[in-house]
C-alpha positions in Angstrom: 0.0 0.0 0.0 2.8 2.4 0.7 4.0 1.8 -2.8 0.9 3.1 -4.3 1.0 6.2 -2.5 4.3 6.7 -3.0 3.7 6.3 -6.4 0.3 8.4 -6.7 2.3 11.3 -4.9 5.7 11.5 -7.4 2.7 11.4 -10.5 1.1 14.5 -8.6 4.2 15.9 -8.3 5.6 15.1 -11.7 1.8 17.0 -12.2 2.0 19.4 -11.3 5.8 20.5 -12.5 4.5 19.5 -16.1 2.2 22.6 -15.7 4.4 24.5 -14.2 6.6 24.5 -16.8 4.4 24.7 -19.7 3.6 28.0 -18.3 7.0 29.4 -17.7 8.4 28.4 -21.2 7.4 31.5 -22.8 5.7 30.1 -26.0 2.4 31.9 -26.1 0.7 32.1 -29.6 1.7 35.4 -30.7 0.8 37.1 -34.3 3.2 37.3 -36.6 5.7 40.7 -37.0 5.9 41.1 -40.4 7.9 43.6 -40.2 11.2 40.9 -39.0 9.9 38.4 -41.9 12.5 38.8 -45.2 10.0 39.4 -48.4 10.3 36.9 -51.2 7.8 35.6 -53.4 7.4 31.9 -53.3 6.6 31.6 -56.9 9.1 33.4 -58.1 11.7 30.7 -56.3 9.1 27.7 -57.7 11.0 24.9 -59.5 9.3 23.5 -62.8 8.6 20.1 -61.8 6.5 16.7 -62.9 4.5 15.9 -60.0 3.3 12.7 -59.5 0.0 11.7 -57.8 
């Protein structure tokens, strides 16, 4: 019986420092600065190709 709750308390724990962590990570959905992005045009980098299906 002492196993289980010694068990059952290191998952809380492991928990609860999971969530911690996810919120002190920084990564927070954020819009994009297009201002920082470098402009290109994806087409005009496109490579004529035979695609397959």
């Amino acid at each position: 019986m002492f196993i289980i709750i010694l068990l059952a308390a290191l998952a809380l724990v492991g928990l609860v420092a999971t969530f911690v962590e996810i919120r002190r990570d920084g990564f927070r959905p954020v819009a994009t600065d297009w201002t920082r992005v470098a402009e290109h045009d994806t087409l005009q980098n496109a490579e004529s190709t035979v695609a397959y299906r």
